[in-house]
mmCIF file of the N, C-alpha and C atoms, coordinates in Angstrom:
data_MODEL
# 
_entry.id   MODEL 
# 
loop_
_atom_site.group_PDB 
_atom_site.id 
_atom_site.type_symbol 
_atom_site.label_atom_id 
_atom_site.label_alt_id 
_atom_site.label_comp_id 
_atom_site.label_asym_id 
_atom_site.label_entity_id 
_atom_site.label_seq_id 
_atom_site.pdbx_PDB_ins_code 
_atom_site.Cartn_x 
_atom_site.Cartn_y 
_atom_site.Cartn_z 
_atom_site.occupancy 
_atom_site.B_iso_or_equiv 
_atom_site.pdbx_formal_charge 
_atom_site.auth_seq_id 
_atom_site.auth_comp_id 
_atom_site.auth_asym_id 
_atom_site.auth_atom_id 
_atom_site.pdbx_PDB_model_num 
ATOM 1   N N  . UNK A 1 1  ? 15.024  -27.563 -12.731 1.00 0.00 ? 1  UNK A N  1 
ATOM 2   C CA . UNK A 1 1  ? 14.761  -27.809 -11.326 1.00 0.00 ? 1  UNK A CA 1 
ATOM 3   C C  . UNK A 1 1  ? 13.333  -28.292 -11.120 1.00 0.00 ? 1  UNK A C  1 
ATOM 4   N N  . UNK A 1 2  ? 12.075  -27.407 -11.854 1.00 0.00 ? 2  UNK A N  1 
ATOM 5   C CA . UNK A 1 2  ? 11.111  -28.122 -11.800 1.00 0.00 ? 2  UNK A CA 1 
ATOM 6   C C  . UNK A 1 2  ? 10.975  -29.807 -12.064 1.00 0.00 ? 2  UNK A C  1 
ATOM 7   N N  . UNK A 1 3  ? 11.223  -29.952 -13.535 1.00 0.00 ? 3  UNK A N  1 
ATOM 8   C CA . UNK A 1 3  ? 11.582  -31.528 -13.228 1.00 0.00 ? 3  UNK A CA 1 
ATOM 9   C C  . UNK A 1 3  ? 11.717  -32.581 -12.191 1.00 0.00 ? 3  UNK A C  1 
ATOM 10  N N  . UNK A 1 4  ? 12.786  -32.285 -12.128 1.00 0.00 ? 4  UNK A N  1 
ATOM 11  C CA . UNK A 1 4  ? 13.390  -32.529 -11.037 1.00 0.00 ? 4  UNK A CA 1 
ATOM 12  C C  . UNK A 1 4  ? 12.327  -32.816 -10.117 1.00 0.00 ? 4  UNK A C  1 
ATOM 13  N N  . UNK A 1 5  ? 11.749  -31.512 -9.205  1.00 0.00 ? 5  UNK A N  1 
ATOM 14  C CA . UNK A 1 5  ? 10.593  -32.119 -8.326  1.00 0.00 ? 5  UNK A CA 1 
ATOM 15  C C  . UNK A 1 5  ? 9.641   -32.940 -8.614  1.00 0.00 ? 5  UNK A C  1 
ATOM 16  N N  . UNK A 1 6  ? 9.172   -32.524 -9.772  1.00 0.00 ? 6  UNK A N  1 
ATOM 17  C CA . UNK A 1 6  ? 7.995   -33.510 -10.562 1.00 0.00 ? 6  UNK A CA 1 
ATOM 18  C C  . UNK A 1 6  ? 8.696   -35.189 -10.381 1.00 0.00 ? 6  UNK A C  1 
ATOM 19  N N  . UNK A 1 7  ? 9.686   -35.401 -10.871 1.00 0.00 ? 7  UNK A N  1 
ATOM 20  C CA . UNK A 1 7  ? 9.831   -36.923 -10.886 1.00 0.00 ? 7  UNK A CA 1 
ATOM 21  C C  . UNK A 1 7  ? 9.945   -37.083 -9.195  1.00 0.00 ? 7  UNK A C  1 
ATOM 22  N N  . UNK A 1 8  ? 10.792  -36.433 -8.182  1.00 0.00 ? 8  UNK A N  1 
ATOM 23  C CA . UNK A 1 8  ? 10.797  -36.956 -7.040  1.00 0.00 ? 8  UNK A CA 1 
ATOM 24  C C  . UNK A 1 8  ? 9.337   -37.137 -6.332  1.00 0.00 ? 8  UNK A C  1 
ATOM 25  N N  . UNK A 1 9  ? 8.207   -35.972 -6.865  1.00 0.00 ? 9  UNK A N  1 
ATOM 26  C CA . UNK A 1 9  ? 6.752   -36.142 -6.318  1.00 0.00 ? 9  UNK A CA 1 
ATOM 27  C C  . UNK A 1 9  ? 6.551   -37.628 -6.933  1.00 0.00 ? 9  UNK A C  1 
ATOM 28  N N  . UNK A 1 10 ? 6.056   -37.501 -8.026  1.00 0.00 ? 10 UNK A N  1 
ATOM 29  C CA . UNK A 1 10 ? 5.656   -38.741 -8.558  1.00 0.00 ? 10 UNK A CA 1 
ATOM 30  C C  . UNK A 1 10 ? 6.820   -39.906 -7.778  1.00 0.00 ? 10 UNK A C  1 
ATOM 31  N N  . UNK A 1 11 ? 7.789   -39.815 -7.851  1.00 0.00 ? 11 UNK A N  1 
ATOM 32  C CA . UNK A 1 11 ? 8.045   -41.446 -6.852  1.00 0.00 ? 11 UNK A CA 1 
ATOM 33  C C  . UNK A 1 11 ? 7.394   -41.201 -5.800  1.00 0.00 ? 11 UNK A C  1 
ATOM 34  N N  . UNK A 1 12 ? 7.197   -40.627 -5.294  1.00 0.00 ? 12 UNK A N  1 
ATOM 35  C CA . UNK A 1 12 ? 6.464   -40.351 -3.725  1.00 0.00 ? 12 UNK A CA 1 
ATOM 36  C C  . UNK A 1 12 ? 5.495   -40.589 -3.658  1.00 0.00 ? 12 UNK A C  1 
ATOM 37  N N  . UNK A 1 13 ? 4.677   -40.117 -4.480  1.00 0.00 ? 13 UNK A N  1 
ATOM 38  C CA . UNK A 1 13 ? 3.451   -40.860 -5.293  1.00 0.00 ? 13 UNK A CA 1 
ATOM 39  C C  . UNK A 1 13 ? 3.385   -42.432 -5.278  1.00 0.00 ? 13 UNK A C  1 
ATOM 40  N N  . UNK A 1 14 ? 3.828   -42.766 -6.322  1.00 0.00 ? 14 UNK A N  1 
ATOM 41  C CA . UNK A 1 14 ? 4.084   -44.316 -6.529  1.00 0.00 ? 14 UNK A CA 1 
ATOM 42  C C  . UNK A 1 14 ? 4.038   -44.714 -5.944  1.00 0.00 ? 14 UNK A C  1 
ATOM 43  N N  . UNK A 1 15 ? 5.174   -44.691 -4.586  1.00 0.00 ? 15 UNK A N  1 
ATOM 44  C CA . UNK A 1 15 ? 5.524   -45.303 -3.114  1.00 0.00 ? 15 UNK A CA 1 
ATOM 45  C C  . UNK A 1 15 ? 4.470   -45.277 -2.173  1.00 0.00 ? 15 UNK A C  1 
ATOM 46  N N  . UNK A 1 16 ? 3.996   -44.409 -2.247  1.00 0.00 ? 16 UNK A N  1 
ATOM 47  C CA . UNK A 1 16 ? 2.723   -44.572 -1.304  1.00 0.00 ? 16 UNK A CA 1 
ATOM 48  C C  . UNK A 1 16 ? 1.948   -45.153 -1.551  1.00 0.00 ? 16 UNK A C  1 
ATOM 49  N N  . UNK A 1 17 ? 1.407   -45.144 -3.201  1.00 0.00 ? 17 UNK A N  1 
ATOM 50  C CA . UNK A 1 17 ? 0.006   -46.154 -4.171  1.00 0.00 ? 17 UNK A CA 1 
ATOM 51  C C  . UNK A 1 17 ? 0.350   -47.448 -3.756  1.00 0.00 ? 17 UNK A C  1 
ATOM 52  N N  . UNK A 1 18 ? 2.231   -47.544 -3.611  1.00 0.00 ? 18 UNK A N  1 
ATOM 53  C CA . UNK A 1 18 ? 2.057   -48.636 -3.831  1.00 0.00 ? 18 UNK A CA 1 
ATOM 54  C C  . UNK A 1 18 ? 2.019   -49.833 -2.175  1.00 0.00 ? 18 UNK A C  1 
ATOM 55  N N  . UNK A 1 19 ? 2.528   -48.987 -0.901  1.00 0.00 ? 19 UNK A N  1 
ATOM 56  C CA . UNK A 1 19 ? 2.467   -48.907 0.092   1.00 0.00 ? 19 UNK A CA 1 
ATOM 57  C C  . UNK A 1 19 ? 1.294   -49.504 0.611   1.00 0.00 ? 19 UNK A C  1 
ATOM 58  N N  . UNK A 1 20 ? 0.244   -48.868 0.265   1.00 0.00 ? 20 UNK A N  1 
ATOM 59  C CA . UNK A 1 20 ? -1.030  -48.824 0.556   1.00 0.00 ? 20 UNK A CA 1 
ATOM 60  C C  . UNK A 1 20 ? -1.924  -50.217 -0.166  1.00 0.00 ? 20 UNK A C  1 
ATOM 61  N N  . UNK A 1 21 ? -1.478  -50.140 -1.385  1.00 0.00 ? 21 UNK A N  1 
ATOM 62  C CA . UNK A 1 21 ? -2.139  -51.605 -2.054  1.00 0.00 ? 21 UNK A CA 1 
ATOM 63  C C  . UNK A 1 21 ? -1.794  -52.625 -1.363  1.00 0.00 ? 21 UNK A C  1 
ATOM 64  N N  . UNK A 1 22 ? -0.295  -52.935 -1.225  1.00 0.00 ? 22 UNK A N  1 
ATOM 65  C CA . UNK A 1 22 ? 0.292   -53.751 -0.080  1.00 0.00 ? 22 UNK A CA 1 
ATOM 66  C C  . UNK A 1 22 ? -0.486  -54.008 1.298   1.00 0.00 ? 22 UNK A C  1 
ATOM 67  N N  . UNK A 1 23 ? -0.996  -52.923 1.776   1.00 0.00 ? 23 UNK A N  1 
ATOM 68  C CA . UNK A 1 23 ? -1.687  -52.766 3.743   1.00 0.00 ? 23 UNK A CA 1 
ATOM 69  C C  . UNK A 1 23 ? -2.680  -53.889 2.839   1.00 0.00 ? 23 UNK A C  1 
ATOM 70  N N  . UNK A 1 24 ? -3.477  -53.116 1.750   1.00 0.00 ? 24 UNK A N  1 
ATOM 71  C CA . UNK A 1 24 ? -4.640  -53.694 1.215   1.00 0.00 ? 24 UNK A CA 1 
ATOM 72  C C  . UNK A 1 24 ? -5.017  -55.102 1.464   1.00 0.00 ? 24 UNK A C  1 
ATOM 73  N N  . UNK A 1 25 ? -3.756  -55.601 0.653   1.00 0.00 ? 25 UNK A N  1 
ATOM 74  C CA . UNK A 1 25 ? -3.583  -56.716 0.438   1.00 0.00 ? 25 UNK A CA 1 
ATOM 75  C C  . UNK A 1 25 ? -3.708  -58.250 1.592   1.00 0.00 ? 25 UNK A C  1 
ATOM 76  N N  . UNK A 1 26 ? -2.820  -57.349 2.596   1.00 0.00 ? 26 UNK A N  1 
ATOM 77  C CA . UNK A 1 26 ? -2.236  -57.991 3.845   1.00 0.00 ? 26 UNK A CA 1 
ATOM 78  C C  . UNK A 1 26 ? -3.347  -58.268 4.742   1.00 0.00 ? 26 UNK A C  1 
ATOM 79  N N  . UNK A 1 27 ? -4.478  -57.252 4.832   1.00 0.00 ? 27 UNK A N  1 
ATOM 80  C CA . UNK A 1 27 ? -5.602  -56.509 5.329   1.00 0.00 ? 27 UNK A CA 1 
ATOM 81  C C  . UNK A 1 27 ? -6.559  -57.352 5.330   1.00 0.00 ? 27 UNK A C  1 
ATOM 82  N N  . UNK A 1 28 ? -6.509  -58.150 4.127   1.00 0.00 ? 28 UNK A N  1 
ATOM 83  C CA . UNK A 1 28 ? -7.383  -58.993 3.599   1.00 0.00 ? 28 UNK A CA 1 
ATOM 84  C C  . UNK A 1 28 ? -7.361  -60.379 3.766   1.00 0.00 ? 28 UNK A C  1 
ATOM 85  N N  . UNK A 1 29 ? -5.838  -60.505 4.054   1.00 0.00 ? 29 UNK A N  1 
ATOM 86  C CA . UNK A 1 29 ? -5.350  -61.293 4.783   1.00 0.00 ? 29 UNK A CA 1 
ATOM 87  C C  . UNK A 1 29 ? -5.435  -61.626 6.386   1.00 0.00 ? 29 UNK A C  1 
ATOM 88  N N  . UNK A 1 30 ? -5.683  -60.843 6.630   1.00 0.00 ? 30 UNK A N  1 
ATOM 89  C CA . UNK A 1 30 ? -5.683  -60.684 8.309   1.00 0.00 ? 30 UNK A CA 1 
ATOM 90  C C  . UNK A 1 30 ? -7.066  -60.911 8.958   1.00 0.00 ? 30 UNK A C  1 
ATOM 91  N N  . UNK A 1 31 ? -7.122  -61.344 10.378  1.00 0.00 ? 31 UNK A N  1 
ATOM 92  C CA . UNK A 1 31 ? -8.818  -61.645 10.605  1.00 0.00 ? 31 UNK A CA 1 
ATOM 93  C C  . UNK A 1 31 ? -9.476  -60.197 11.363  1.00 0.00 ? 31 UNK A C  1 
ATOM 94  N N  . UNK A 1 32 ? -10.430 -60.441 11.035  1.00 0.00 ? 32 UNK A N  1 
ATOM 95  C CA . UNK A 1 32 ? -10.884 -59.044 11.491  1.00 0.00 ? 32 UNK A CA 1 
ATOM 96  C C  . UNK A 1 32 ? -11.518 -59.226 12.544  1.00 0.00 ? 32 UNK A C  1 
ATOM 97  N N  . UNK A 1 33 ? -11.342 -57.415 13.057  1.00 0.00 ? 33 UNK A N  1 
ATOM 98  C CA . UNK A 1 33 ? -11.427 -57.392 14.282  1.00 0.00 ? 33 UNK A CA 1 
ATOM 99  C C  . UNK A 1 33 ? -9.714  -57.457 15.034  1.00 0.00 ? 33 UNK A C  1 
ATOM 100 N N  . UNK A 1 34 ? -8.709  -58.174 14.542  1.00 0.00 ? 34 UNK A N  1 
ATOM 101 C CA . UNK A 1 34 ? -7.358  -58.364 14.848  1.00 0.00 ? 34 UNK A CA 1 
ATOM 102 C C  . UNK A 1 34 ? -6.700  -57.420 15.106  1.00 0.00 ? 34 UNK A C  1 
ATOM 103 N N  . UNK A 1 35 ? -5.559  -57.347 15.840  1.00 0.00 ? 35 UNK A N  1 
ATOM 104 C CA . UNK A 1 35 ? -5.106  -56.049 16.274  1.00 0.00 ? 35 UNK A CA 1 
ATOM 105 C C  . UNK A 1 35 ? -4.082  -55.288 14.780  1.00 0.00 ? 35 UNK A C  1 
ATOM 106 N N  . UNK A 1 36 ? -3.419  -56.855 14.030  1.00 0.00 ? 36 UNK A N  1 
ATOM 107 C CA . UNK A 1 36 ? -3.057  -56.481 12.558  1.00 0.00 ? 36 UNK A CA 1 
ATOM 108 C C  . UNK A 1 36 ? -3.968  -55.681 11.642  1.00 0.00 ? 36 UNK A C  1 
ATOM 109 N N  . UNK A 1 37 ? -5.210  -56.365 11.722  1.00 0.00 ? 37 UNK A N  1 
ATOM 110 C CA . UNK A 1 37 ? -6.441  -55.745 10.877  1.00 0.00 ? 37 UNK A CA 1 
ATOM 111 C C  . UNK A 1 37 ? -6.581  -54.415 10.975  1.00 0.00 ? 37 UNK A C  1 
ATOM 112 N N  . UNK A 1 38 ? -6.690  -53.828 12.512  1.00 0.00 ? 38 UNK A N  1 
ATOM 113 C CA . UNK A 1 38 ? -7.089  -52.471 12.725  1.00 0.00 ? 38 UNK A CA 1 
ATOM 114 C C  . UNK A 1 38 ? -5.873  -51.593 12.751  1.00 0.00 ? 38 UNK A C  1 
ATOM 115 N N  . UNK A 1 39 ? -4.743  -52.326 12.327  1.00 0.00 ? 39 UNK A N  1 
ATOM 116 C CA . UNK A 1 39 ? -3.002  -51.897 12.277  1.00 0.00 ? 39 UNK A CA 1 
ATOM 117 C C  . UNK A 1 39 ? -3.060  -51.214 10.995  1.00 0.00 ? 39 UNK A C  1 
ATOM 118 N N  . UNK A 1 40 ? -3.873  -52.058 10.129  1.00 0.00 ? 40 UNK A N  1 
ATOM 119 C CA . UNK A 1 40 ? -3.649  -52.264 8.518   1.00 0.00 ? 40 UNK A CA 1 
ATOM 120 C C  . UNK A 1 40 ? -4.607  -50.762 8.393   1.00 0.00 ? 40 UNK A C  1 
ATOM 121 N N  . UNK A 1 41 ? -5.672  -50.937 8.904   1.00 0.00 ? 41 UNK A N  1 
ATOM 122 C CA . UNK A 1 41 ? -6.893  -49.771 8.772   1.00 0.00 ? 41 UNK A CA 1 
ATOM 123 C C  . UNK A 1 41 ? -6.183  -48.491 9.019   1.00 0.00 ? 41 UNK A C  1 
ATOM 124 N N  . UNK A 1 42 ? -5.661  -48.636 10.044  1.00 0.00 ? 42 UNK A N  1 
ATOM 125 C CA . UNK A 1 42 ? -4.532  -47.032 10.004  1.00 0.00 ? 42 UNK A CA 1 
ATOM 126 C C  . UNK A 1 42 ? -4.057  -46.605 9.397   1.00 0.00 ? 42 UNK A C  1 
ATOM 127 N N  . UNK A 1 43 ? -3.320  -48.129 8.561   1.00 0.00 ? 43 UNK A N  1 
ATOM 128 C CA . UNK A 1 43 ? -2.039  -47.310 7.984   1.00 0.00 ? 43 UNK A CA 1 
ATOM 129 C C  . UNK A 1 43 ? -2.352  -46.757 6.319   1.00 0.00 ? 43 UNK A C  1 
ATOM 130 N N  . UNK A 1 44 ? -3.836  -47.535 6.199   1.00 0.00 ? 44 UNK A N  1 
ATOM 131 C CA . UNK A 1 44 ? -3.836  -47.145 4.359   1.00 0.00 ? 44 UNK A CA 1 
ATOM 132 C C  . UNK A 1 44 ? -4.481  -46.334 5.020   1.00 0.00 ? 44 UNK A C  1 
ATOM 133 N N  . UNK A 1 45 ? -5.713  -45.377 6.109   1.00 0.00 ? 45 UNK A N  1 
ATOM 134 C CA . UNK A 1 45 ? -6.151  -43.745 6.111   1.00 0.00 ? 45 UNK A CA 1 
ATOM 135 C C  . UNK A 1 45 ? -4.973  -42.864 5.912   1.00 0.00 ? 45 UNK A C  1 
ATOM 136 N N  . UNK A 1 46 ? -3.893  -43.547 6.688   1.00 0.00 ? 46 UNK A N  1 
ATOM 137 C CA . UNK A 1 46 ? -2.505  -42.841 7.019   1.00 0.00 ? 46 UNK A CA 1 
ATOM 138 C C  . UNK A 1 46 ? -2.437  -42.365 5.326   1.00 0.00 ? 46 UNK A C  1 
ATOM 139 N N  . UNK A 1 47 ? -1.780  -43.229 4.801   1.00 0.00 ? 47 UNK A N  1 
ATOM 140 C CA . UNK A 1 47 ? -1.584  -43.063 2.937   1.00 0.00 ? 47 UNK A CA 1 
ATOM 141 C C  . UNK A 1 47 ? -3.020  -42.277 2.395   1.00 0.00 ? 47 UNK A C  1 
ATOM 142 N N  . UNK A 1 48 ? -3.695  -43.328 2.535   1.00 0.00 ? 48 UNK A N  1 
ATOM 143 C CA . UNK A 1 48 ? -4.963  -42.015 1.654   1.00 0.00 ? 48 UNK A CA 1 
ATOM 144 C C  . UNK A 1 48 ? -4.793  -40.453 2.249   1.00 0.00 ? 48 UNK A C  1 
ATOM 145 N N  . UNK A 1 49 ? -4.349  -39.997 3.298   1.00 0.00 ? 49 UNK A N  1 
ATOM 146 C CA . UNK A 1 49 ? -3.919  -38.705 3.606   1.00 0.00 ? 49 UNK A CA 1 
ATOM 147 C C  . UNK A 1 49 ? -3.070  -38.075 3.145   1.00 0.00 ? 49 UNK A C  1 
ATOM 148 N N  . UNK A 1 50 ? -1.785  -38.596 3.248   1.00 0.00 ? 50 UNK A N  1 
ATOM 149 C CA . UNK A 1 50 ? -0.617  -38.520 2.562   1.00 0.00 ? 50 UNK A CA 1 
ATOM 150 C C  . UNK A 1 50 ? -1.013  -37.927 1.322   1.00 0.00 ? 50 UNK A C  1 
ATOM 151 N N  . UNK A 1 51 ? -1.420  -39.262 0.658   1.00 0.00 ? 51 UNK A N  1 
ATOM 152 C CA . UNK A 1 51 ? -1.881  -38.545 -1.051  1.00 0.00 ? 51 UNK A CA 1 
ATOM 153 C C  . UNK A 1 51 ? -2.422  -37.737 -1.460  1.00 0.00 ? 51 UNK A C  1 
ATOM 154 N N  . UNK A 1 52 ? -3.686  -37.574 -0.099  1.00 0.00 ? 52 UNK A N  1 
ATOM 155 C CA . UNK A 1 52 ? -4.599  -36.173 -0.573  1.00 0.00 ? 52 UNK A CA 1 
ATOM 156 C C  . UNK A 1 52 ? -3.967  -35.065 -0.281  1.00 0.00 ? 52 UNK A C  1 
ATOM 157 N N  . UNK A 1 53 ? -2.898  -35.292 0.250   1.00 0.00 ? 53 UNK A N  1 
ATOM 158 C CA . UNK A 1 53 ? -1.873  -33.419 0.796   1.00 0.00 ? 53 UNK A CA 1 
ATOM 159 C C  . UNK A 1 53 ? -0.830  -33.765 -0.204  1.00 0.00 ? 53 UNK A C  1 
ATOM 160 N N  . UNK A 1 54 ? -0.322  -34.202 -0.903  1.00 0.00 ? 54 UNK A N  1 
ATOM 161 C CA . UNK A 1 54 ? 0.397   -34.902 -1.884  1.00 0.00 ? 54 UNK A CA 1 
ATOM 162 C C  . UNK A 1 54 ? -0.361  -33.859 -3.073  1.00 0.00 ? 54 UNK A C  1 
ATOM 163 N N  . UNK A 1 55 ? -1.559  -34.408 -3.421  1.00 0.00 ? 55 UNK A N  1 
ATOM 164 C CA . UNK A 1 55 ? -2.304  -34.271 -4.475  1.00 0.00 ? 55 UNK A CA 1 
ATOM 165 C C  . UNK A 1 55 ? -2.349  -32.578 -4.452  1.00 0.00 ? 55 UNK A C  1 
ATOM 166 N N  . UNK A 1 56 ? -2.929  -31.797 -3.184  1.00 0.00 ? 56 UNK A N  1 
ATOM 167 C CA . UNK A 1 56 ? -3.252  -30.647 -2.606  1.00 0.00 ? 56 UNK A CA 1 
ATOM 168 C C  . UNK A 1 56 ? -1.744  -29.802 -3.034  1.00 0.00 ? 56 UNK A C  1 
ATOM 169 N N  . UNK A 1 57 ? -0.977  -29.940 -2.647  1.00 0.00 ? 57 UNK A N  1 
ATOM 170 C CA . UNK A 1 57 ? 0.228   -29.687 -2.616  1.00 0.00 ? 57 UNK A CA 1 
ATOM 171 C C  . UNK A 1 57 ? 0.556   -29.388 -4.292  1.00 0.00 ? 57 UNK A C  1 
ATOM 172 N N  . UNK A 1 58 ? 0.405   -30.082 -5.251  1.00 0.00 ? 58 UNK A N  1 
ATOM 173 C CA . UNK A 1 58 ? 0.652   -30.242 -6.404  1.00 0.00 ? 58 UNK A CA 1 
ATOM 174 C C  . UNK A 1 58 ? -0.182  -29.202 -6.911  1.00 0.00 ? 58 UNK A C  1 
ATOM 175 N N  . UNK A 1 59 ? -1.075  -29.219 -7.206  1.00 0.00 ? 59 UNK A N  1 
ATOM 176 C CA . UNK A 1 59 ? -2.706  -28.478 -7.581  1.00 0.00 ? 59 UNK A CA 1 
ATOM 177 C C  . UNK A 1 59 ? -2.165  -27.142 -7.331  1.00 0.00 ? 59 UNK A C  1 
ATOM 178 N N  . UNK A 1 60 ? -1.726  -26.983 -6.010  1.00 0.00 ? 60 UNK A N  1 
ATOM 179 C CA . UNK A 1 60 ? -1.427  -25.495 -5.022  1.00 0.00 ? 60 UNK A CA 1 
ATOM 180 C C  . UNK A 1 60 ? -0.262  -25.075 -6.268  1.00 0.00 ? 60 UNK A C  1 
ATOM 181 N N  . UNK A 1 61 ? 1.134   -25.431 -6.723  1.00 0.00 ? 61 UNK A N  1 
ATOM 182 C CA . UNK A 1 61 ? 2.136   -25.267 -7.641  1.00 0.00 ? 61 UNK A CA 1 
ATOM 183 C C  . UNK A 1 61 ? 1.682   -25.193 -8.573  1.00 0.00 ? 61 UNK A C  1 
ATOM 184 N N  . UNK A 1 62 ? 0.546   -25.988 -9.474  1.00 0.00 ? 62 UNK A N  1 
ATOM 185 C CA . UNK A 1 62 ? 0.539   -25.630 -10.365 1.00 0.00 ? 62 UNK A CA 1 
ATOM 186 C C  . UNK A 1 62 ? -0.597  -24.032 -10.764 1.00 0.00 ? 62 UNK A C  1 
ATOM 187 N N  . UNK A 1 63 ? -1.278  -23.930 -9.559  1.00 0.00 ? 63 UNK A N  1 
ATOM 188 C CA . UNK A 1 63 ? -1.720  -22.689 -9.596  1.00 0.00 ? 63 UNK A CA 1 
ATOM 189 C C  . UNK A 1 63 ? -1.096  -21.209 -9.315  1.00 0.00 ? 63 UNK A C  1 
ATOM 190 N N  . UNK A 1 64 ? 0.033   -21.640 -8.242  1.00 0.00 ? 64 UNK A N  1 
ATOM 191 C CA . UNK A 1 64 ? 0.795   -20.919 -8.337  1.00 0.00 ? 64 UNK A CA 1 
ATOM 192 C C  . UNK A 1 64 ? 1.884   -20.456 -9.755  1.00 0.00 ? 64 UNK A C  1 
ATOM 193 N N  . UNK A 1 65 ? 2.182   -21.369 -9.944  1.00 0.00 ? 65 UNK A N  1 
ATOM 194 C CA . UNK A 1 65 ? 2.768   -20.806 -11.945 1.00 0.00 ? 65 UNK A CA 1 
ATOM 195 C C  . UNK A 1 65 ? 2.004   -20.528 -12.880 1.00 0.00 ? 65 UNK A C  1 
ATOM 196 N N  . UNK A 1 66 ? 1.048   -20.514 -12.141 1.00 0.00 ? 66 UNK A N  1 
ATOM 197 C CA . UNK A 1 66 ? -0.260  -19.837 -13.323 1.00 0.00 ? 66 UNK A CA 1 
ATOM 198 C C  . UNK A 1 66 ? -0.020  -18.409 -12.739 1.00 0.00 ? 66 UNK A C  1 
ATOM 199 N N  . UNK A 1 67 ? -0.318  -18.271 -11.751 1.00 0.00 ? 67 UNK A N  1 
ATOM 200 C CA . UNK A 1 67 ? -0.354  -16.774 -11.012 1.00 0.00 ? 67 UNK A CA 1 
ATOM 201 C C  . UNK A 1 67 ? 0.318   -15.943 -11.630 1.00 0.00 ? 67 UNK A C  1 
ATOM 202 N N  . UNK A 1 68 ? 1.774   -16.813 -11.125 1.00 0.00 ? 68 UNK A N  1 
ATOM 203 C CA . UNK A 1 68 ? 3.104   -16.067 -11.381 1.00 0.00 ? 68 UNK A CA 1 
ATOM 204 C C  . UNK A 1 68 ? 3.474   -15.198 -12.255 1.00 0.00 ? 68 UNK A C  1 
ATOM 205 N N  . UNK A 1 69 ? 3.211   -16.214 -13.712 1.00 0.00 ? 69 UNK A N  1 
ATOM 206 C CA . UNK A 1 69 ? 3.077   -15.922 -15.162 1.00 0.00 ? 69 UNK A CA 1 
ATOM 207 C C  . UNK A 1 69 ? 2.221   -14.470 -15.587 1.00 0.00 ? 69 UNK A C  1 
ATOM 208 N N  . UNK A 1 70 ? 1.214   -14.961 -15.144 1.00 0.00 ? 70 UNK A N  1 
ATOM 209 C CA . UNK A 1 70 ? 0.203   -13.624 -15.171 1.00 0.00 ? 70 UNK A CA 1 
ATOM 210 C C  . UNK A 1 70 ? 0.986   -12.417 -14.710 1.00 0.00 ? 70 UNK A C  1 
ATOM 211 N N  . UNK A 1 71 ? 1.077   -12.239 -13.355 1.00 0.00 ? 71 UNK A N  1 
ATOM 212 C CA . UNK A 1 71 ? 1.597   -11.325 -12.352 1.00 0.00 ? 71 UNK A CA 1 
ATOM 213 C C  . UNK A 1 71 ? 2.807   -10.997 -13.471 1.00 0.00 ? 71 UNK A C  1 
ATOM 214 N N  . UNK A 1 72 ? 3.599   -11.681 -13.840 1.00 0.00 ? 72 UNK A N  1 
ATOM 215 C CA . UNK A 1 72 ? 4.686   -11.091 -14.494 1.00 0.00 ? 72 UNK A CA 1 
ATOM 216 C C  . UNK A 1 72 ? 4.739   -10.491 -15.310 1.00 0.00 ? 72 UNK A C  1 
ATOM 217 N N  . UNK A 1 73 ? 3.569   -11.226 -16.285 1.00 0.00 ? 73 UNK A N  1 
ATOM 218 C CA . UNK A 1 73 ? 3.437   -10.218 -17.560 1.00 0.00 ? 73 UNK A CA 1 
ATOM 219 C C  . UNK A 1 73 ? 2.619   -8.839  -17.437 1.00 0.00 ? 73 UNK A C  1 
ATOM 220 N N  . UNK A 1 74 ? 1.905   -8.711  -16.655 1.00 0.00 ? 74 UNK A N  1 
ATOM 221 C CA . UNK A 1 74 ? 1.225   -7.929  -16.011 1.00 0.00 ? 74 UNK A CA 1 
ATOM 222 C C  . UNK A 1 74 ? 2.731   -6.625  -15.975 1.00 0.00 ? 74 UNK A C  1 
ATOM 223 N N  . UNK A 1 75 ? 3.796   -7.172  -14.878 1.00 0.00 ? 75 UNK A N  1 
ATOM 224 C CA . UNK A 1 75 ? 4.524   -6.285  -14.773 1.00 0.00 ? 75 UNK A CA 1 
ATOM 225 C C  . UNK A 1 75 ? 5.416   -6.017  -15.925 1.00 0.00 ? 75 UNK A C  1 
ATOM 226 N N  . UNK A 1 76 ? 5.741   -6.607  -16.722 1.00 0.00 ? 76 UNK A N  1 
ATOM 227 C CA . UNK A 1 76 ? 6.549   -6.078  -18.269 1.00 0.00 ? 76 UNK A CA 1 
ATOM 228 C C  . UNK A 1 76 ? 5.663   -5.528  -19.054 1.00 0.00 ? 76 UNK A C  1 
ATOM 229 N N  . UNK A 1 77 ? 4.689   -5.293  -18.797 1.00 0.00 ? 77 UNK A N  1 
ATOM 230 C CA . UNK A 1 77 ? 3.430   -4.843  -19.663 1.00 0.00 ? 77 UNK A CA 1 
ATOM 231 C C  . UNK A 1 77 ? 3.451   -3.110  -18.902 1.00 0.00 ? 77 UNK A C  1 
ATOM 232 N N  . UNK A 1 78 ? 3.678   -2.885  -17.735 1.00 0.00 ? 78 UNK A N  1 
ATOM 233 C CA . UNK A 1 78 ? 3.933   -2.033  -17.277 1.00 0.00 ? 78 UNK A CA 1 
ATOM 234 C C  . UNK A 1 78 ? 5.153   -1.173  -17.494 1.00 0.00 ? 78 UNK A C  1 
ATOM 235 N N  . UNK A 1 79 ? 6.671   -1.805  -17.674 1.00 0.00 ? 79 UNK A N  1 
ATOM 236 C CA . UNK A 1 79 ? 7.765   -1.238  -17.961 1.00 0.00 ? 79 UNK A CA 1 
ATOM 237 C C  . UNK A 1 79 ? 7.474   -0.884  -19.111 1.00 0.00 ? 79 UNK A C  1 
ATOM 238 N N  . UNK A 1 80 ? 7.158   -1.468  -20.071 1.00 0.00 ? 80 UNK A N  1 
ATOM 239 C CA . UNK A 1 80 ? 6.947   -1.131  -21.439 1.00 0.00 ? 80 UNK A CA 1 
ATOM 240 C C  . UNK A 1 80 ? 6.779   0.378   -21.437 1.00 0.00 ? 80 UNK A C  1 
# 
């Protein structure tokens, strides 16, 4: 099941990297000052957010199965 999440994060991931290179792109394309331009400016903060609670989110799980692990052995160390 972990798996599992891991590959659906990582597309989610991807999709957004790749989302965002795209605004980039378009962005650069566009004249500035334009109402597209400051469209584009939204939408990659939008993604750079995304990713950083994305990223946050991940970090948070993998500290949590650190915990866990501990905490557990902790308690079979006790039944013993």
């Amino acid at each position: 099941m972990m798996k599992s999440n891991r590959g659906f994060a990582n597309e989610a991931l991807d999709k957004i990297l790749e989302l965002s290179a795209d605004a980039h792109i378009q962005r650069r394309e566009a004249a500035k000052d334009s109402p597209e331009f400051h469209s584009l400016t939204g939408a990659i903060s939008a993604y750079g957010k995304v990713l950083a609670l994305l990223i946050a989110l991940e970090k948070q799980e993998e500290f949590d199965a650190i915990v866990d692990q501990y905490e557990f052995s902790e308690c079979v160390a006790v039944v013993n």
